[in-house]
FIDREN-57398 format. One line per 2 residues: number of its first residue (from 1); for each residue x, y, z of N, C-alpha, C, O. Coordinates in nm, 2 decimals, padded with zeros to 4 digits. Example, Ala and Ser with C-alpha at 12.3 -4.5 7.8 and 13.67 -1.06 7.14 Angstrom:
<sites>
1	01.32 -00.57 00.78 01.23 -00.45 00.78 01.32 -00.33 00.78 01.42 -00.33 00.85  01.28 -00.22 00.71 01.37 -00.11 00.71 01.29 00.00 00.79 01.34 00.11 00.80 .
</sites>
This chain:
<sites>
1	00.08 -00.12 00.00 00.00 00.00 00.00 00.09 00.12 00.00 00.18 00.14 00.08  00.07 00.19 -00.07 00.13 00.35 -00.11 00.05 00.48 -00.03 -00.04 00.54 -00.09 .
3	00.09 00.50 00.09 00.09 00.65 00.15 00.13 00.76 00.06 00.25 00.77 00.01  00.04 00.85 00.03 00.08 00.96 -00.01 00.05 01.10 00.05 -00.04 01.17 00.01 .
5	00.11 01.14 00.13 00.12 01.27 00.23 00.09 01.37 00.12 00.14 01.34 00.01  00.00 01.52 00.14 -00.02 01.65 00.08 00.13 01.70 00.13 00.18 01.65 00.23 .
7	00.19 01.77 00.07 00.25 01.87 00.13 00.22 01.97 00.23 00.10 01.99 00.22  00.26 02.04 00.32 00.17 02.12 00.41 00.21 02.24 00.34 00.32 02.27 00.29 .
9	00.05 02.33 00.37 00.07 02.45 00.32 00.12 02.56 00.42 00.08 02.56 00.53  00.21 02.66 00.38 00.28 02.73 00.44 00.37 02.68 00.53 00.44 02.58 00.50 .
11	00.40 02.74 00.69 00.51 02.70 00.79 00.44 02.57 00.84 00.51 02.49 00.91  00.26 02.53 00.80 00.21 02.43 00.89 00.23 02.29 00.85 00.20 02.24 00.74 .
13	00.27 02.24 00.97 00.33 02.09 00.95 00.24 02.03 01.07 00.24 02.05 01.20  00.15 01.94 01.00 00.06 01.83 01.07 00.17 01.73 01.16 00.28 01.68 01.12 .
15	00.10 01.72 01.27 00.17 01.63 01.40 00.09 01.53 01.35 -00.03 01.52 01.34  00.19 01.43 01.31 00.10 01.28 01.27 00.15 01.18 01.38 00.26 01.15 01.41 .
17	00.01 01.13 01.44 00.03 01.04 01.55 00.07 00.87 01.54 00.06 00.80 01.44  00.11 00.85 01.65 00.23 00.74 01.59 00.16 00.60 01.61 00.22 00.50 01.58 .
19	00.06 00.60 01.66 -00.06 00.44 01.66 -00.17 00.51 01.57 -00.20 00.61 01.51  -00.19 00.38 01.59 -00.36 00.33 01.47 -00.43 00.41 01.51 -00.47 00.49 01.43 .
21	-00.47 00.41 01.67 -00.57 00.48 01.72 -00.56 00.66 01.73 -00.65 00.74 01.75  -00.48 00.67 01.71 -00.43 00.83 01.69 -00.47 00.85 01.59 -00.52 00.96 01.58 .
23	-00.45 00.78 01.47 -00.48 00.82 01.29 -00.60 00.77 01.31 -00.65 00.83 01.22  -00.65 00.72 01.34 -00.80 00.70 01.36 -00.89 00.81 01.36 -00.96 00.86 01.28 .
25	-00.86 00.86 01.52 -00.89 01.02 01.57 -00.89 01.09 01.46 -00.99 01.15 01.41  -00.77 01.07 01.43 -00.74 01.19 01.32 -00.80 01.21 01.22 -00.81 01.32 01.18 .
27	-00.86 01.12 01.16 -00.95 01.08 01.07 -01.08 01.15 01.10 -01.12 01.26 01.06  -01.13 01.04 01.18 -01.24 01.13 01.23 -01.25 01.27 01.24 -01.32 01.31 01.15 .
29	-01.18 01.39 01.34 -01.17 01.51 01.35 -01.17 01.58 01.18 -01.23 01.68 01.16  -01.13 01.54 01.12 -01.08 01.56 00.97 -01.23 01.55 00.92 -01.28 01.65 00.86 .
31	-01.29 01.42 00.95 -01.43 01.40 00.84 -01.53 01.51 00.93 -01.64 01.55 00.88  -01.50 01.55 01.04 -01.57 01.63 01.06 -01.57 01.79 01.08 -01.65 01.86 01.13 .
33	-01.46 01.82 01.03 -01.42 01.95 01.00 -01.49 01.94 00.85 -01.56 02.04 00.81  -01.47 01.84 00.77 -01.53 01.86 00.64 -01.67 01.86 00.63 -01.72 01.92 00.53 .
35	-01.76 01.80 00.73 -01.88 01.83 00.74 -01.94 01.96 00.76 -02.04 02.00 00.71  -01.82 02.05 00.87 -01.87 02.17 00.92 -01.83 02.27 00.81 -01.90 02.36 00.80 .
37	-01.73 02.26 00.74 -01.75 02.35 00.60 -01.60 02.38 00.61 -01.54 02.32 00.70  -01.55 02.44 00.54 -01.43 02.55 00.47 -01.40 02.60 00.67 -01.30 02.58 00.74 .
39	-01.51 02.67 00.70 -01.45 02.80 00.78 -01.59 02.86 00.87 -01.67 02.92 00.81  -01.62 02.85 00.97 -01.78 02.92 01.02 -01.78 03.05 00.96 -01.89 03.10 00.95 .
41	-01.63 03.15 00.91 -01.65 03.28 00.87 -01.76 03.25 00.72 -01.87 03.30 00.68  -01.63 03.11 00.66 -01.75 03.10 00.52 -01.85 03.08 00.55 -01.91 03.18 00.50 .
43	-01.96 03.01 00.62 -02.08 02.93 00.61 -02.18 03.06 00.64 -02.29 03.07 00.59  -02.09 03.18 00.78 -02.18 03.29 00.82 -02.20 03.36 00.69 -02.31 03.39 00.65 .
45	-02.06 03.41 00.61 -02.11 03.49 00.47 -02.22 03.39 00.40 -02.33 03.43 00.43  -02.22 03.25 00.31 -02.27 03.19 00.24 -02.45 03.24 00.30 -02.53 03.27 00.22 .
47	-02.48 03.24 00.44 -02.55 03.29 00.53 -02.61 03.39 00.56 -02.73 03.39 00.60  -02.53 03.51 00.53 -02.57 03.65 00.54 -02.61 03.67 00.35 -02.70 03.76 00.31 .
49	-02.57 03.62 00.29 -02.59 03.59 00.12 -02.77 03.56 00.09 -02.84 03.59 -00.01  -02.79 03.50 00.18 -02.92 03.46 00.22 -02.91 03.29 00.15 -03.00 03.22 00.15 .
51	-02.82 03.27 00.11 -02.76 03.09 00.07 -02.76 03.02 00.16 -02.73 03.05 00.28  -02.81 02.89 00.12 -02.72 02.80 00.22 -02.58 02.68 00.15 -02.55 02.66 00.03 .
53	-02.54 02.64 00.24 -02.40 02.55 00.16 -02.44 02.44 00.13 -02.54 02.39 00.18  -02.37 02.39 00.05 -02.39 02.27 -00.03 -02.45 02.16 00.02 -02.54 02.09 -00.03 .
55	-02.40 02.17 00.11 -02.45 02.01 00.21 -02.61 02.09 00.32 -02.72 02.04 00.34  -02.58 02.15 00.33 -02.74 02.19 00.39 -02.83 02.18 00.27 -02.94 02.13 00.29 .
57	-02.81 02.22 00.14 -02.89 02.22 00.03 -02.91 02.05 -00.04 -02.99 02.00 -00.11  -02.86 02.03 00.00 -02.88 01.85 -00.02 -02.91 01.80 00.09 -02.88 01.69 00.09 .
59	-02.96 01.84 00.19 -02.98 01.78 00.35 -03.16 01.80 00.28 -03.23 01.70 00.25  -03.18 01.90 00.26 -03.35 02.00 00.22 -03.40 01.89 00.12 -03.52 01.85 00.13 .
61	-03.30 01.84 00.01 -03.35 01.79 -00.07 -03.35 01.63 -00.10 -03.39 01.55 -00.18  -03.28 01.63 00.01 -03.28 01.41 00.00 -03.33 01.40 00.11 -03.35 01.49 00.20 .
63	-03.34 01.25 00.11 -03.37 01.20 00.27 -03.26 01.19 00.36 -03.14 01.18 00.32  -03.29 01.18 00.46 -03.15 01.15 00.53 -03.08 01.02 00.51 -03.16 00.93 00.50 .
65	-02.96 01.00 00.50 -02.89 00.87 00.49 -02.86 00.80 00.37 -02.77 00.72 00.34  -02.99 00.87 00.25 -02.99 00.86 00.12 -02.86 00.92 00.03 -02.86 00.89 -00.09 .
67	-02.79 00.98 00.08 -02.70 01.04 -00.01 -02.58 01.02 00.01 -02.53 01.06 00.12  -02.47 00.95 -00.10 -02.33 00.89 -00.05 -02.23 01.00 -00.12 -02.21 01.02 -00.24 .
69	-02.17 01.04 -00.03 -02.08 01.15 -00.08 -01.95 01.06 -00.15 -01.90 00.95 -00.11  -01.91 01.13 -00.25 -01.74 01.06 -00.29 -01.68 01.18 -00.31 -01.72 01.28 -00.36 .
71	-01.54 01.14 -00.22 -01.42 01.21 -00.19 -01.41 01.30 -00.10 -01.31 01.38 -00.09  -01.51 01.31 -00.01 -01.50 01.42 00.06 -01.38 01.50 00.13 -01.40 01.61 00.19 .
73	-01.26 01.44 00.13 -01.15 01.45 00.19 -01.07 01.51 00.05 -00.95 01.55 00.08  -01.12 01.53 -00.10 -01.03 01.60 -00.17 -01.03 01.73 -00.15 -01.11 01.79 -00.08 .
75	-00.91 01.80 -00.23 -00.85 01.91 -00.24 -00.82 02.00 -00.39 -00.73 01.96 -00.46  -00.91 02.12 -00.42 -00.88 02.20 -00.54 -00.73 02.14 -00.56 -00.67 02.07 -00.48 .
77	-00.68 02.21 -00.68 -00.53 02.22 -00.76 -00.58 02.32 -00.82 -00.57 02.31 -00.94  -00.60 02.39 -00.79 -00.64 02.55 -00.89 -00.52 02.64 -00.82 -00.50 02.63 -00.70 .
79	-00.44 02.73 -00.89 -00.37 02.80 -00.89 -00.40 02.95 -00.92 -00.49 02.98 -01.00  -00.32 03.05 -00.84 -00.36 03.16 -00.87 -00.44 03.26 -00.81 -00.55 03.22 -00.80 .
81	-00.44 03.38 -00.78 -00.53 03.45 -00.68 -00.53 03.41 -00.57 -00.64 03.42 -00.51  -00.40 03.33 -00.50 -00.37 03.30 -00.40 -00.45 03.20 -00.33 -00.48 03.19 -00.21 .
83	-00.48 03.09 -00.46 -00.57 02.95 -00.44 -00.46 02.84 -00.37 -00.48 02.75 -00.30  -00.36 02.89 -00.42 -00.27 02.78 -00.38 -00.24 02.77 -00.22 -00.19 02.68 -00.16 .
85	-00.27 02.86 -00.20 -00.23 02.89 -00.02 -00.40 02.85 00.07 -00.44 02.87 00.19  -00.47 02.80 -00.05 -00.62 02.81 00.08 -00.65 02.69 -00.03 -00.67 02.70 -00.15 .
87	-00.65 02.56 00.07 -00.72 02.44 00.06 -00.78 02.34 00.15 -00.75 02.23 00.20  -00.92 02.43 00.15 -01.00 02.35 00.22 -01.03 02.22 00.17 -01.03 02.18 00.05 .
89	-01.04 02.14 00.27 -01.15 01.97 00.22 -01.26 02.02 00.13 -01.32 01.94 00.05  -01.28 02.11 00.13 -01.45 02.16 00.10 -01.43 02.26 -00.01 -01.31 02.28 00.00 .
91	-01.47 02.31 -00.08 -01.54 02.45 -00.16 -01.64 02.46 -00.24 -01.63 02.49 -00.36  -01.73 02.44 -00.17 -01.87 02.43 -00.23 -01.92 02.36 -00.34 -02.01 02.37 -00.41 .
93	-01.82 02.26 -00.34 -01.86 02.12 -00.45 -01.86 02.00 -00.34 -01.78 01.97 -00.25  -01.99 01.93 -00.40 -01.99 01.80 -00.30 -02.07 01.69 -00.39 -02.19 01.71 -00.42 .
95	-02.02 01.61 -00.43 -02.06 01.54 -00.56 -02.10 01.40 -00.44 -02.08 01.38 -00.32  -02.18 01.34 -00.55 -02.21 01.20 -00.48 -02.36 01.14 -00.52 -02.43 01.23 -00.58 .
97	-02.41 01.06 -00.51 -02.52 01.00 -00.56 -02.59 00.96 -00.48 -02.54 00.96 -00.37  -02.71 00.92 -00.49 -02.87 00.90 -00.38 -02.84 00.71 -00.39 -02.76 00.66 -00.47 .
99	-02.91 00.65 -00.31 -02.92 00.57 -00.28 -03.10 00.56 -00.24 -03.17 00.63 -00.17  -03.16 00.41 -00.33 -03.25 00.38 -00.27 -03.29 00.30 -00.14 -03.40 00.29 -00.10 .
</sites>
C-alpha cells in the first residue's frame, strides 16, 4: 500500500500520531471539520448571502442517509489569486449520488 502525504501549506506541519488509534482520531476530527464547512467565517457569509452551503442544500433535498458522498477529503489544484495557499477539504462542490 502507497501512503501519499499532501505537502503542508505554508510554515504548517501536521503532527501525525504514531498508533492506529491516533490516525483513527485523526480521521475522524478531519471528516468532521469537512462536514462543518471550509470556515464558520465561510458558512456565516454563504448565510448572510441569504444561501445556504452545499451540504445543507442536499440535506433539504434528499432523505437523510440517502445520499453517499465521494471524496469528501479531496482538495482544489487550482492556482492563482492565491488558491494555492487556501485548501479546504470543502469549496462548495460535494458530488455523490442517492441511494435507494
Amino acid at each position: 500500500m502507497t501512503v501519499v502525504h499532501e505537502a503542508p501549506v505554508g510554515d504548517e506541519i501536521p503532527e501525525i500520531p504514531a498508533d492506529a488509534h491516533g490516525r483513527v482520531a485523526e480521521l475522524h476530527e478531519l471528516r468532521d471539520q469537512v462536514r462543518r464547512g471550509p470556515s464558520e467565517k465561510a458558512t456565516e457569509a454563504q448565510h448572510a448571502k441569504g444561501k445556504l452551503t452545499a451540504r445543507e442544500r442536499i440535506e433539504l433535498l434528499l432523505d437523510e442517509g440517502s445520499f453517499r458522498e465521494v471524496e469528501p477529503l479531496r482538495r482544489h489544484r487550482a492556482t492563482g489569486f492565491g488558491l494555492e495557499a487556501k485548501k479546504p477539504h470543502t469549496d462548495g462542490v460535494v458530488v455523490g449520488w442517492g441511494t435507494v
